[in-house]
N, C-alpha and C positions, 0 to 999 in steps of 0.2 A: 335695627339700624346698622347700617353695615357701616366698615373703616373707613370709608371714604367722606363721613358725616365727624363733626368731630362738636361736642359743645362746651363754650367759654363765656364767661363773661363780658358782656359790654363792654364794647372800648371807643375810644374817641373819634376812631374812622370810620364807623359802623351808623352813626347816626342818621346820616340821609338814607341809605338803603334801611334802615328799621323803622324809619318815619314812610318809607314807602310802602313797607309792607302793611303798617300799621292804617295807612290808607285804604289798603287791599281790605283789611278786615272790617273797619267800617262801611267799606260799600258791600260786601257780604253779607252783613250784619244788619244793613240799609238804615246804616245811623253817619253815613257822610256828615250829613247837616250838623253832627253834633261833634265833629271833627274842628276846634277851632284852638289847641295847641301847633305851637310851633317845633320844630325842631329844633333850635335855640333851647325852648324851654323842656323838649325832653332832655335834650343833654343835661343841662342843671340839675334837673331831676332825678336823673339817673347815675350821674356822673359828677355831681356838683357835690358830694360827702356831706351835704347838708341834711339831705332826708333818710329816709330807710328805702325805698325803692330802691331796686335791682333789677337788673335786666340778665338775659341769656339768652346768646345768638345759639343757634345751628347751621356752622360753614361747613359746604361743602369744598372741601379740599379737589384741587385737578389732580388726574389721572399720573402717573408716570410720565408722560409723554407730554404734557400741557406745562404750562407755562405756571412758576409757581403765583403768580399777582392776578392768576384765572379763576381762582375761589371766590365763590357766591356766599352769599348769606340766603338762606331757604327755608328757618324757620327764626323766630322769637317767643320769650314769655317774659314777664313783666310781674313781677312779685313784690311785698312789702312784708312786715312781720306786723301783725294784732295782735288782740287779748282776749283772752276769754276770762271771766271775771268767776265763772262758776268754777274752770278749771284751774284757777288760779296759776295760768301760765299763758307764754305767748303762743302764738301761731302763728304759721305762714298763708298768706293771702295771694292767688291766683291773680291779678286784674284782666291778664290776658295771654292767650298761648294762640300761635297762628302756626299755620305751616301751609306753604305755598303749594296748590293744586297738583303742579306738577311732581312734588314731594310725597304727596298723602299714599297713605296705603306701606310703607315702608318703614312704620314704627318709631319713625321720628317723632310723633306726639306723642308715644308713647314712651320712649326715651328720657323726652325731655319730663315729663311727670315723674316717671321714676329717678332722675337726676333731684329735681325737686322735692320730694321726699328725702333723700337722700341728706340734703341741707336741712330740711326742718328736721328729722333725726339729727340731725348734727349741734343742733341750735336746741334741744329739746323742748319741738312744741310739740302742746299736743292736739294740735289739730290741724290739717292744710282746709280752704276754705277757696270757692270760688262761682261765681254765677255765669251759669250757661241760661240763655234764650229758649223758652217754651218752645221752639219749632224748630231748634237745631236737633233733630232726632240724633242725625248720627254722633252728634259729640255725647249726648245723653248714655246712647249704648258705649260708645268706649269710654267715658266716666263710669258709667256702674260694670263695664268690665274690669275697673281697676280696682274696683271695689269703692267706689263713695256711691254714697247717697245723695240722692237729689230728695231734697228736703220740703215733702207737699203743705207744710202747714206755718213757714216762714214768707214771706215778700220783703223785697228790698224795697228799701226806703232813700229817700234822696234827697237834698236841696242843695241845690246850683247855685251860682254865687251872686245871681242877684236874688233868690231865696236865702243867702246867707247871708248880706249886708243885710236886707230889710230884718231879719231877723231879730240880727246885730244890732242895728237902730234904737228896733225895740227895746231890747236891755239897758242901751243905753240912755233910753227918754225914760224908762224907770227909774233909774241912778238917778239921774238930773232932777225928776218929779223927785225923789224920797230924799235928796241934800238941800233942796229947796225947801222942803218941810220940816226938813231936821233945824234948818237955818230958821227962818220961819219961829219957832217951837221955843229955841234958845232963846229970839229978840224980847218972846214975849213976855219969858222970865225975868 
């Protein structure tokens, strides 16, 4: 990545252009349909000190000659810290890393991984973690050129948030069923 790319942290002007890109990659990825945060709520998210999510732009800075308010944003990656329960320590989590077509090939994703490693050293986890798409061949080869493993004998698991309330529900019509019986139990002492 040459000096004209420079990488920072998320900031508050940056969100409509990150929420575009982050468009970019769902239609890539041909998961649009499942594109139904707002920009509103990445900001909070990212920005709102509430969660562990973190974001990092890649601005390209103008030339000499240009105008300095002529800087693009041309790549992102979107990170969290987990756990690993066997290594008894945190880690850092991938969610997403993009870089704009006209960008690739010039080591900015590869930049930005080693930036990110860089932090989970910094934080000592011991693991960085993240899921690529079975048919993205080429991010596959430049992940195992960084050295990770793509992991054949795990699958991701998921439930969505109306998989998460029904869930939820559940747990809580068991509460309800077992303070009902507790109640119940007591009258009949």
């Amino acid at each position: 990545m040459d000096s004209r790319y420079q990488i920072r942290p998320v900031q508050s002007g940056d969100i409509d252009e990150l929420y575009v890109m982050l468009r970019e990659l769902a239609e890539f990825e041909k998961l649009l349909d499942k594109l139904v945060g707002t920009p509103q709520e990445m900001a909070q998210a990212l920005l709102g000190g509430e969660g562990t999510s973190r974001g990092l732009v890649v601005e390209q800075r103008p030339d000499k000659h240009a105008q300095p308010e002529s800087s693009v944003l041309v790549a992102y990656a979107i990170y969290f810290e987990n756990y690993s329960s066997f290594m008894c320590r945190r880690g850092l989590y991938l969610e997403d890393i993009y870089v704009r077509p006209a960008h690739r090939q010039q080591g900015i994703g590869s930049a930005l991984m080693q930036h990110l490693a860089g932090i989970a050293v910094e934080r000592q986890c011991g693991r960085m973690e993240w899921a690529v798409l079975d048919w993205n061949q080429n991010a596959i080869d430049v992940y195992e050129s960084l050295g990770a493993t793509v992991m054949p004998d795990w699958r991701l698991v998921r439930l969505e948030q109306a998989g998460i309330a029904a869930l939820a529900s559940r747990s809580k019509a068991s509460r309800s069923k077992a303070s009902r019986s507790k109640a119940s139990r007591s009258q009949d002492a």
